[in-house]
C-alpha positions in Angstrom: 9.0 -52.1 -8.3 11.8 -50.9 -6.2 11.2 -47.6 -6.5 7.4 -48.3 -5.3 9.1 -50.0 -2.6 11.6 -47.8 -1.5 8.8 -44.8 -2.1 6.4 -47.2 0.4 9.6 -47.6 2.8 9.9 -43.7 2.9 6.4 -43.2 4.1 6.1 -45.6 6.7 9.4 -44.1 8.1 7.8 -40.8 7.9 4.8 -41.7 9.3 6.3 -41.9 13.1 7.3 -38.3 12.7 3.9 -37.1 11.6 1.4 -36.2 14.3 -1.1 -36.3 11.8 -2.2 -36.8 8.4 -2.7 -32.8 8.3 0.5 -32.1 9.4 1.6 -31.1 5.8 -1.5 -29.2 4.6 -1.5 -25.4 5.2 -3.5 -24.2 8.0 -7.1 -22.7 6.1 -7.0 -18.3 6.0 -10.3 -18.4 7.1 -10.8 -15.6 9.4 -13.3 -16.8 11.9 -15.6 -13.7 11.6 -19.1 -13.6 11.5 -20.3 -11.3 8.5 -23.1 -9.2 9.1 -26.3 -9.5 6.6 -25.8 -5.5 5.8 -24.3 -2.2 7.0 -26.4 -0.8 9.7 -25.4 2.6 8.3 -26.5 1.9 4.6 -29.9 2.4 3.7 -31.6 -0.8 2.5 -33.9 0.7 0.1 -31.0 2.2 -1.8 -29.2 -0.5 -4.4 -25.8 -0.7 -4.5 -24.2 1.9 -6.5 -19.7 1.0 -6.1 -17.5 3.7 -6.8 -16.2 4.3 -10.2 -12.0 3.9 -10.8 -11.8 7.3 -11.5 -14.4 8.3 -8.7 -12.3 11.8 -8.3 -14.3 13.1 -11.3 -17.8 12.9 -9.4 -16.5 16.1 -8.2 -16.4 18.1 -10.8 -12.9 19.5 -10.9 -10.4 19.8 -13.8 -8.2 20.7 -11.6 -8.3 17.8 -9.6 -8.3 15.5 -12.4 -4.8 16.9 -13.7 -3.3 16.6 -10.6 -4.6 12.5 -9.9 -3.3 12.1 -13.4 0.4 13.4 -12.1 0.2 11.6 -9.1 -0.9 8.2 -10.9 2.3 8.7 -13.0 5.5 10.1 -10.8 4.1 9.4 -7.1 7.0 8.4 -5.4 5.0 5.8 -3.5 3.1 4.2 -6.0 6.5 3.8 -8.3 7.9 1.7 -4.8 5.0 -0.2 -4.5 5.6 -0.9 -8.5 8.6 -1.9 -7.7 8.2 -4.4 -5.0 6.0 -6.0 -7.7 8.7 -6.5 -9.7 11.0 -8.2 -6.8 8.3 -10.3 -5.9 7.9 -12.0 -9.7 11.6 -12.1 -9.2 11.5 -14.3 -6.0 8.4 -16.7 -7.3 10.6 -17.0 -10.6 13.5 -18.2 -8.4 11.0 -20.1 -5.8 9.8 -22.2 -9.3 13.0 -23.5 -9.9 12.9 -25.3 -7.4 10.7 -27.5 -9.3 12.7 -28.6 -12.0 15.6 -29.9 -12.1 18.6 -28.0 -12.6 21.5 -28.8 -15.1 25.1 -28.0 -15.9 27.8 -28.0 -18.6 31.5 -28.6 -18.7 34.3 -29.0 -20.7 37.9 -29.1 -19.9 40.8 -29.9 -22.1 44.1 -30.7 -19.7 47.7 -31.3 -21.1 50.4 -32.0 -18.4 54.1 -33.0 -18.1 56.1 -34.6 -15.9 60.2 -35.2 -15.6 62.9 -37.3 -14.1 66.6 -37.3 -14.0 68.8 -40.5 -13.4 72.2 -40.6 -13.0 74.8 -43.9 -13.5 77.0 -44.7 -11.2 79.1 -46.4 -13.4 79.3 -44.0 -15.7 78.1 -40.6 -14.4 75.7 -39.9 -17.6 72.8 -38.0 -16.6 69.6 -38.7 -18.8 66.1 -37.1 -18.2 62.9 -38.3 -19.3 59.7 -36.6 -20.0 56.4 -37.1 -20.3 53.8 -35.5 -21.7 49.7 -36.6 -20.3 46.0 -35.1 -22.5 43.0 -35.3 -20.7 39.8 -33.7 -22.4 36.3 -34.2 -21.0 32.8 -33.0 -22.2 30.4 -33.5 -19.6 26.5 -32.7 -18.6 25.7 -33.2 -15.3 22.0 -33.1 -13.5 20.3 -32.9 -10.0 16.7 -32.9 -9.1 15.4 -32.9 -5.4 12.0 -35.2 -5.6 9.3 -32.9 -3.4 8.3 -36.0 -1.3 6.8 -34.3 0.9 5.2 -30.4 -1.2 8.3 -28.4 0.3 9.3 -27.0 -2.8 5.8 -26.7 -4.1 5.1 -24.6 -1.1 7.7 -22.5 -1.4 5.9 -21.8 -4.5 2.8 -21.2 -3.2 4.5 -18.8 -0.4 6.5 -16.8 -3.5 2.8 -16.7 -5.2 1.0 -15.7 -2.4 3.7 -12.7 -1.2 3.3 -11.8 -5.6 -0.4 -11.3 -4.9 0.0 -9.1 -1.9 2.6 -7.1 -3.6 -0.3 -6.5 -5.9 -2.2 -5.8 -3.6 -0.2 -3.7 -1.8 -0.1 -1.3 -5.4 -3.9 -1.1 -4.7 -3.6 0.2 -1.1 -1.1 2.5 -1.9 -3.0 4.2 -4.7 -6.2 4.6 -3.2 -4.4 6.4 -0.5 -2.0 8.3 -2.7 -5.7 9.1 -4.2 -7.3 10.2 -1.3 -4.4 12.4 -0.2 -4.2 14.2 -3.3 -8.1 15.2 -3.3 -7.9 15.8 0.9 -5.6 18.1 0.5 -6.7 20.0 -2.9 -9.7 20.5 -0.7 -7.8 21.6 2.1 -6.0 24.2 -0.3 -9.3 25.6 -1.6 -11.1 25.7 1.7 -8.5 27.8 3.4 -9.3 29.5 -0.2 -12.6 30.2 0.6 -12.0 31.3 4.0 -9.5 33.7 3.0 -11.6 34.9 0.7 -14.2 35.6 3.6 -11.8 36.9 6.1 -10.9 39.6 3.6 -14.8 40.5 3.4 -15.0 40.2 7.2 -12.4 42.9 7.3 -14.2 44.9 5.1 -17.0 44.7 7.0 -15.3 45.6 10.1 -13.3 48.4 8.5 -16.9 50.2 7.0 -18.1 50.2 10.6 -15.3 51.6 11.9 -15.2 54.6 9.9 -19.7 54.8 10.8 -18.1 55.0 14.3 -15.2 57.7 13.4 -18.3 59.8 11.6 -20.1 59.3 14.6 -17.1 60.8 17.0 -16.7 63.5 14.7 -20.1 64.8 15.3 -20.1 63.5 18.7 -23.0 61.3 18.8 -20.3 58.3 19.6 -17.6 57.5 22.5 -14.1 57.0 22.4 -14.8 53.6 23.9 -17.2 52.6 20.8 -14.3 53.2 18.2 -12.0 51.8 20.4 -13.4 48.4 20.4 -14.6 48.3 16.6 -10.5 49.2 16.1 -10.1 45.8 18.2 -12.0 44.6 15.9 -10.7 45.4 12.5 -7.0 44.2 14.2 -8.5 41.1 15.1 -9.9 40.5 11.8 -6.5 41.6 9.9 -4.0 39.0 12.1 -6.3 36.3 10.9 -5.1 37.0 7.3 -1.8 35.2 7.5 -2.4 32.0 9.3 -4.9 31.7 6.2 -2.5 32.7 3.3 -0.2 30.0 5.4 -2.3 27.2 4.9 -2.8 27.9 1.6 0.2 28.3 0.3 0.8 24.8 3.1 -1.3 22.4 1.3 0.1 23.5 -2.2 3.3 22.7 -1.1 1.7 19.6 -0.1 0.8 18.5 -3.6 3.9 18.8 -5.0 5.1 15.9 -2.7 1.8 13.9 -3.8 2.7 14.6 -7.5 6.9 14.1 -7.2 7.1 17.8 -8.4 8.6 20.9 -6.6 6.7 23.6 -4.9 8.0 26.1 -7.7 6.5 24.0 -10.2 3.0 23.8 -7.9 0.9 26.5 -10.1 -3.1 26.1 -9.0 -5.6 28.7 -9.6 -8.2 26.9 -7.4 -11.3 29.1 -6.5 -14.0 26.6 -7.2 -14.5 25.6 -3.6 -18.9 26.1 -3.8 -18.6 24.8 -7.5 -17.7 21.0 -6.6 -20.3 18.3 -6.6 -20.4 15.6 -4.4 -21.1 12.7 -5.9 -23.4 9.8 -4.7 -22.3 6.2 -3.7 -24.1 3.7 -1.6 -22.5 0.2 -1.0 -23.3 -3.1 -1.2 -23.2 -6.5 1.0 -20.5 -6.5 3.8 -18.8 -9.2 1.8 -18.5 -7.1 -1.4 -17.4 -4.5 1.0 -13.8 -6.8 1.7 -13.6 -7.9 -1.6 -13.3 -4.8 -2.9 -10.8 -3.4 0.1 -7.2 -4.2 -1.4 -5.5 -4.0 2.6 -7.8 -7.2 3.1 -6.9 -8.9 0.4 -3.4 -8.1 0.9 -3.9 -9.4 4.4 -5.4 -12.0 4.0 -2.5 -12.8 0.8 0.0 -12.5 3.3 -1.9 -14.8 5.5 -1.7 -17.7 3.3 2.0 -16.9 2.4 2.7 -17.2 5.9 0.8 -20.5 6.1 3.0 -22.1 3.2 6.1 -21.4 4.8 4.8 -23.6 7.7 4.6 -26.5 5.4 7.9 -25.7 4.4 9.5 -25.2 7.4 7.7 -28.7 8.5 9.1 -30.4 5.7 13.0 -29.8 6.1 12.7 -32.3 9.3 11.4 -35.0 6.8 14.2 -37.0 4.5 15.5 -35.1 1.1 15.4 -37.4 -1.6 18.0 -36.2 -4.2 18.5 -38.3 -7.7 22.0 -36.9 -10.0 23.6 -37.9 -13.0 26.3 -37.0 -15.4 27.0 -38.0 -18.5 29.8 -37.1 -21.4 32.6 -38.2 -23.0 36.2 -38.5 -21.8 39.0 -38.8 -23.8 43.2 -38.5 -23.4 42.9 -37.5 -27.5 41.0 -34.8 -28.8 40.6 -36.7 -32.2 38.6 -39.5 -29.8 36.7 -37.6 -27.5 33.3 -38.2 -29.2 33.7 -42.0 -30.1 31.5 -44.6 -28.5 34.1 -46.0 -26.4 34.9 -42.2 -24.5 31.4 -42.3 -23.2 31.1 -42.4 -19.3 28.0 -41.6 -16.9 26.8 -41.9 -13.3 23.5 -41.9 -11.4 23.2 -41.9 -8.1 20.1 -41.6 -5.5 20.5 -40.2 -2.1 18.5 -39.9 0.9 19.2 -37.1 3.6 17.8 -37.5 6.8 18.4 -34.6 9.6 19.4 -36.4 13.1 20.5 -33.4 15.2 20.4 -30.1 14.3 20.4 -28.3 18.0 16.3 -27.3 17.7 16.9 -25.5 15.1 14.6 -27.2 12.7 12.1 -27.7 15.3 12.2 -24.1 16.3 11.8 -22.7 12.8 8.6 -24.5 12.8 7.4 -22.9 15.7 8.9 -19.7 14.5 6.6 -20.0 11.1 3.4 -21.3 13.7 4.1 -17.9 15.1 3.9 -15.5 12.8 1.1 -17.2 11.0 -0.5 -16.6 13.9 0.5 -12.7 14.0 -0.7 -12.7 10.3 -4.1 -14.8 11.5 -4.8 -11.2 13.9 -3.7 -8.9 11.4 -6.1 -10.1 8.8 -9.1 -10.0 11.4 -8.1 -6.8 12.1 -8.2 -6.3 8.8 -11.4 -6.7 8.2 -13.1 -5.7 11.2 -11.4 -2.4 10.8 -12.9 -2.6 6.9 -16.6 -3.0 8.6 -15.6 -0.2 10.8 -14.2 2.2 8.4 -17.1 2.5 5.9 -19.8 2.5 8.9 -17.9 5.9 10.2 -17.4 6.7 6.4 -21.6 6.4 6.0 -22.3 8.1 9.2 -19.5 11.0 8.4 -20.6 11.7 5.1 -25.0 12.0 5.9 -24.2 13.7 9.3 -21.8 16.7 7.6 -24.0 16.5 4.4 -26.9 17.3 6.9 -24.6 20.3 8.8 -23.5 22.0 6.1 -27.2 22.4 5.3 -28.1 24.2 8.9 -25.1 25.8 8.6 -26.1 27.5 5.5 -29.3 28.3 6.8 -27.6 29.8 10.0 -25.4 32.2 8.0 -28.5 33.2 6.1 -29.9 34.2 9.3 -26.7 36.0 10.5 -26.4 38.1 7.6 -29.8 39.3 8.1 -29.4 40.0 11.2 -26.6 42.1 10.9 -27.4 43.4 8.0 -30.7 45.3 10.3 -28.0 46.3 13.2 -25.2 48.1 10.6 -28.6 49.9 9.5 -29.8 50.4 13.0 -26.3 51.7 14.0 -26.4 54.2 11.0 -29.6 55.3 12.5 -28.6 55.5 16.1 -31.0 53.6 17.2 -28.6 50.3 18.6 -25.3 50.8 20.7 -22.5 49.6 19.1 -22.1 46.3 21.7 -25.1 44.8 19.6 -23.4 45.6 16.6 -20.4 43.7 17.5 -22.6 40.8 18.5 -23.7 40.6 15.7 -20.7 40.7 13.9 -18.8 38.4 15.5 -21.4 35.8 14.6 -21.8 36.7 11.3 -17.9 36.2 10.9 -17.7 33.0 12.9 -21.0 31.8 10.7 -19.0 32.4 7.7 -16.7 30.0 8.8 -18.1 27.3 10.0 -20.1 26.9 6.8 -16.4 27.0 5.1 -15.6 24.3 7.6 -18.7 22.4 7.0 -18.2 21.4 3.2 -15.0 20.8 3.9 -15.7 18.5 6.3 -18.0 17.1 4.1 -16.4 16.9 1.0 -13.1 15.1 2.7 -16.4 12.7 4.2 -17.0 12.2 0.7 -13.7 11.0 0.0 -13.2 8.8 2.9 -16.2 6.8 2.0 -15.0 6.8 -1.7 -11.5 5.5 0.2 -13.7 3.0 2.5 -15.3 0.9 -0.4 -12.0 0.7 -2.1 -12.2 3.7 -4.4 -13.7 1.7 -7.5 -10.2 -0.8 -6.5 -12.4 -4.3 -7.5 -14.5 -3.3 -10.4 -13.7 -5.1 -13.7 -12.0 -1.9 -15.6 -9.8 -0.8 -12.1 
């Protein structure tokens, strides 16, 4: 009965500090936004078909499979991310102690001695006496902090909620690390393929010049004429090494993706028209963010955030804190465990804060505030979610459908160039058609290079937008 009365007492005192019976509860996460019924950019007649974990293999590439595998084992950022796993656990592990109450053990075993000397006057003798004390204690000794009002529960719940974004946090790192690694294996083998076409660009340019010198030579051509086709061929020739550049650039680049060294980097590559690029079409909006782990780790973080207010609420309500102890004490050692050594206290105390400068007061408004960061970060969050997979839809059908004209367009320019070299041989063009020609055959070339790139790295953007196969039962 007291303690229901003192526990009634404690409530009605704290109810003049409460604005509310709310005042305790943790603000909702809920993000206020409107969902849309579908993505504008999806197709409605198609049915949802998610990424796979491994989506990388849709394309086709052994090469690219090796190198995910690396990255998924020694990235650098991935093994961090692991880590701040780990310290998270750590911190909800010491957050749950909290709860319980914590308990101690002591022993100590004390001999001591005192002396005197006393002198007669009568006599002069000097005598001393000594004295010898033994003091030996065995003790357990206990404290547990009642959570009156959820502040050490929500400190849990804060520790929990900062483990699951930590978690989360593993999945946004990886689905980037993910999508680097395939952006720039694709990067590597367009500049590749473009090498590759340079040096046949060259060629080409190098087999009209010497039509042209023939030409001189028998004087049916100018001076002028194989002076510009040789401005040609050098054109065509300093292109080479910004190519073999970029190459060898985004090789390097792996070997940071894959925690190796560029000596170690060996990649034939070459396979640049051989990849497929696989199909995937999305599902509701809402399956969208639930399978996005940055707004899940947002919206984690959010809800950490909004624990800590309770806590930081709580610390300007009383601390109830019950301890004990309990052993035996004894000035023999024989004696120590016999009935009559036995001693023990309990005690109850009740802390209320009474001034504390603000600073109570303003750690609550200092938790209020960054909940309130947190609140805009998660909408963001999410509305940059919607907004990343619409542009990742649109990207993907709008290079898918370029690097189709584009193909027809270099058809077309090879034909035409192929009649004006034959034209030339026969005298019948000059040679400013022929370079006209050329140069659009060249420039042809490359945009188609720079079209399935584009679309490919479209590819994986979208693959990166849903989440990269991030929510599915076997991720």
């Amino acid at each position: 009965m007291a303690s229901a009365t003192s526990r009634r007492a404690a409530l009605l005192a704290a109810a003049a500090l409460l604005p509310g019976c709310t005042w305790l509860t943790p603000p909702a996460t809920s993000s206020g936004i409107g969902l849309p019924d579908r993505l504008a950019a999806s197709d409605p007649a198609l049915a949802a078909n998610w990424p796979d974990p491994a989506w990388w293999r849709g394309f086709r590439s052994a090469e690219l499979d090796g190198l995910m595998a690396e990255a998924m084992l020694a990235n650098t950022d991935i093994a961090g991310a692991a880590a701040r796993v780990r310290q998270a656990d750590a911190q909800l592990r010491i957050a749950g102690a909290t709860l319980l109450p914590t308990l101690d053990g002591s022993a100590q075993a004390l001999r001591s001695q005192t002396g005197s000397v006393n002198t007669a006057s009568i006599t002069g003798l000097t005598s001393r006496r000594v004295r010898v004390t033994s003091s030996n204690r065995a003790l357990l000794s206990a404290s547990y902090e009642v959570d009156f009002w959820g502040k050490n529960r929500s400190q849990v719940e804060a520790a929990q909620q900062s483990a699951f974004a930590s978690r989360f946090d593993v999945g946004t790192v990886t689905l980037t690390t993910q999508a680097s690694v395939a952006n720039t294996y694709f990067a590597m083998l367009g500049a590749q393929e473009r090498l590759a076409i340079q040096q046949q660009n060259l060629e080409i340019a190098q087999r009209v010049l010497r039509v042209i010198r023939d030409r001189v030579a028998v004087g049916t051509g100018t001076g002028l004429e194989l002076a510009q086709q040789e401005t040609v061929v050098a054109q065509q020739q300093a292109q080479v090494p910004p190519l073999v550049q970029e190459v060898e650039t985004n090789r390097n680049s792996l070997g940071t993706l894959v925690a190796r060294p560029p000596q170690g980097i060996v990649l034939r590559g070459g396979t640049f028209n051989k990849l497929d690029v696989p199909r995937v079409t999305p599902g509701l909006p809402a399956e969208v963010l639930a399978r996005r782990p940055d707004v899940l780790n947002a919206e984690a973080t959010l809800a950490a955030a909004n624990a800590n207010i309770v806590v930081a609420r709580a610390q300007l309500l009383p601390s109830v804190t019950l301890t004990g102890s309990g052993g035996y004490a004894s000035l023999a050692l024989e004696t120590l465990t016999r009935p009559q050594s036995l001693i023990f206290n309990l005690a109850a105390g009740l802390t209320q804060p009474i001034f504390r400068g603000g600073a109570l007061r303003g750690q609550v408004q200092l938790t209020e505030a960054q909940a309130e960061e947190l609140l805009a970060t998660y909408r963001f969050a999410i509305l940059n979610a919607l907004v990343d997979t619409e542009n990742s839809l649109v990207a993907l059908r709008q290079t898918t459908e370029q690097e189709t004209l584009q193909a027809n367009a270099v058809r077309m320019a090879e034909r035409a160039y192929a009649i004006s070299e034959a034209q030339l041989r026969a005298g019948t063009i000059d040679i400013v058609t022929l370079l006209i020609t050329q140069q659009q055959l060249f420039s042809a070339r490359n945009s188609l290079v720079q079209a399935r790139l584009a679309r490919l790295q479209a590819a994986v953007g979208l693959f990166r937008a849903l989440g990269g196969g991030w929510g599915t039962p076997t991720a």
